[in-house]
N, C-alpha and C positions, 0 to 999 in steps of 0.2 A: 427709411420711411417710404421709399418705391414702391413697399407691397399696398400702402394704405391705397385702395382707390380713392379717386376723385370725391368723389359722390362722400366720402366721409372726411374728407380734409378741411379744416376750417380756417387756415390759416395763420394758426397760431402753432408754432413748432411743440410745445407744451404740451397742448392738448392732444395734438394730431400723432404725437410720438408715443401718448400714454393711450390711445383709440387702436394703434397697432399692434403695440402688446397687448391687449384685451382682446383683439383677433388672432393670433398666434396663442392667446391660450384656449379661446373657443375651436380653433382649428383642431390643437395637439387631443381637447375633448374628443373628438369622431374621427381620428385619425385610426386609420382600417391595418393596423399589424397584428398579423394573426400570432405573433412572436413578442408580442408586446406584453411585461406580466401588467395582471390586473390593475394594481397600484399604479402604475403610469393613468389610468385613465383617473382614478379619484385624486393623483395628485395634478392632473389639470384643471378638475373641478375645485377643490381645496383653494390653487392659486388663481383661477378664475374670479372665483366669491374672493378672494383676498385685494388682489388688483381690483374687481371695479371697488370695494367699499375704500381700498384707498383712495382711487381716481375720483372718485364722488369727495369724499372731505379734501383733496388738496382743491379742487371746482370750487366747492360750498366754502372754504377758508377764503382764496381767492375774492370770491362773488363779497364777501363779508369788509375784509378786511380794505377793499377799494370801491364800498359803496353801491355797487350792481344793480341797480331801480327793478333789474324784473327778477330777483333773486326768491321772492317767496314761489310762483310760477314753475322759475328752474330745479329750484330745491323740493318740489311738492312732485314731481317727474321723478328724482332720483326717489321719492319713498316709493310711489307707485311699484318701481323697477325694484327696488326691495324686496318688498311685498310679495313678489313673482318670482323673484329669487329664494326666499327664504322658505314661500309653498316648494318649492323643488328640494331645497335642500330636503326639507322635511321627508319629501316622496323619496330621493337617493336614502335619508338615512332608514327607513321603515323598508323599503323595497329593494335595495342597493341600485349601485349604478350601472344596468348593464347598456348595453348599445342603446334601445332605444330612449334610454332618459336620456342617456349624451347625447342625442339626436333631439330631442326637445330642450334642451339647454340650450344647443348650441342654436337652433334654430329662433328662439328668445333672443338672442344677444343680436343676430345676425337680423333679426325683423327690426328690434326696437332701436338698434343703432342708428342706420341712416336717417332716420324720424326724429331723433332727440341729437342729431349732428344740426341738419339744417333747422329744427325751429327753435333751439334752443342755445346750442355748441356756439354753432356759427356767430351768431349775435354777441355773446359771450365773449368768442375770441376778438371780436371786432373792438368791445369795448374794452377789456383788457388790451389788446395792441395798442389801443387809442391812451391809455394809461398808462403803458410801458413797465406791465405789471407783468409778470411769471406763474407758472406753479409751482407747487414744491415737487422738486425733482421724487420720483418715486424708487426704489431700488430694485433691481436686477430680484427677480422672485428665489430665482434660485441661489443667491447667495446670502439666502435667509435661511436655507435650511443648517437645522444643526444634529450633526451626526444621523442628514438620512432623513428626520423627523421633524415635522412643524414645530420651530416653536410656542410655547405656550402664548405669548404675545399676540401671534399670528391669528391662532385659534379666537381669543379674545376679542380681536377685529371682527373676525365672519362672525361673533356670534351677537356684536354689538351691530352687526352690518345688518342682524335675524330681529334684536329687539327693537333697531327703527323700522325696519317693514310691518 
């Protein structure tokens, strides 16, 4: 968690662990190898869109399950980001994804993050610390793929992550 800057850390190892991987996969999106086949870049977008709609339901469980006062607020943030997610999806699957949609994606993740850290995360981790509450641990993306390819589960998530936006 070294790589997470400051400015996105909330305190809570949880969160702050699952906000890093969502940066390593917005990075691997615009990652400039001229040697890189194509598929590496849609499957950073793929496990992008997969990570945050898990990292949002294991938050929105948490927020639920220990009571969270400002949870309608928090959870009303993650559709918005939905929402803006799932128009992009829409533009990658009509237009594909070449560099500069990785470059509006990535630039999406990287503006609305430290925004929705400090007025939303932060708070959040404060009150879960204060409750000695957890998230649900999320798994390693890449030891979901099976033979190479998304599971169909996977898929099922981004597209349930497409019908709340």
């Amino acid at each position: 968690m070294d790589t997470l800057p400051a400015v996105l850390r909330t305190g809570l190892n949880d969160i702050d662990e699952q906000h890093a991987h969502l940066l390593r996969w917005a990075d691997a999106l615009v990652k400039d190898d001229p040697d890189a086949p194509p598929e590496e870049r849609k499957r950073a977008f793929v496990f992008l869109l997969f990570y945050t709609a898990s990292h949002f339901a294991a938050e929105e469980d948490a927020m639920h399950t220990h009571g969270y006062p400002a949870i309608e607020a928090h959870c009303a943030r993650h559709v918005a980001f939905r929402g803006q997610v799932a128009a992009l999806r829409r533009e990658v699957e009509a237009h594909g994804l070449d560099q500069a949609a990785a470059r509006r994606i990535y630039q999406l993740v990287v503006d609305w993050l430290p925004r929705h850290v400090a007025e939303y995360d932060t708070p959040l981790s404060l009150f879960l610390a204060r409750t000695r509450a957890t998230l649900t641990p999320l798994p390693e993306v890449e030891d979901l793929l099976e033979d190479n390819e998304l599971p169909a589960w996977m898929e099922r998530v981004i597209e349930g992550m497409e019908r709340d936006g």
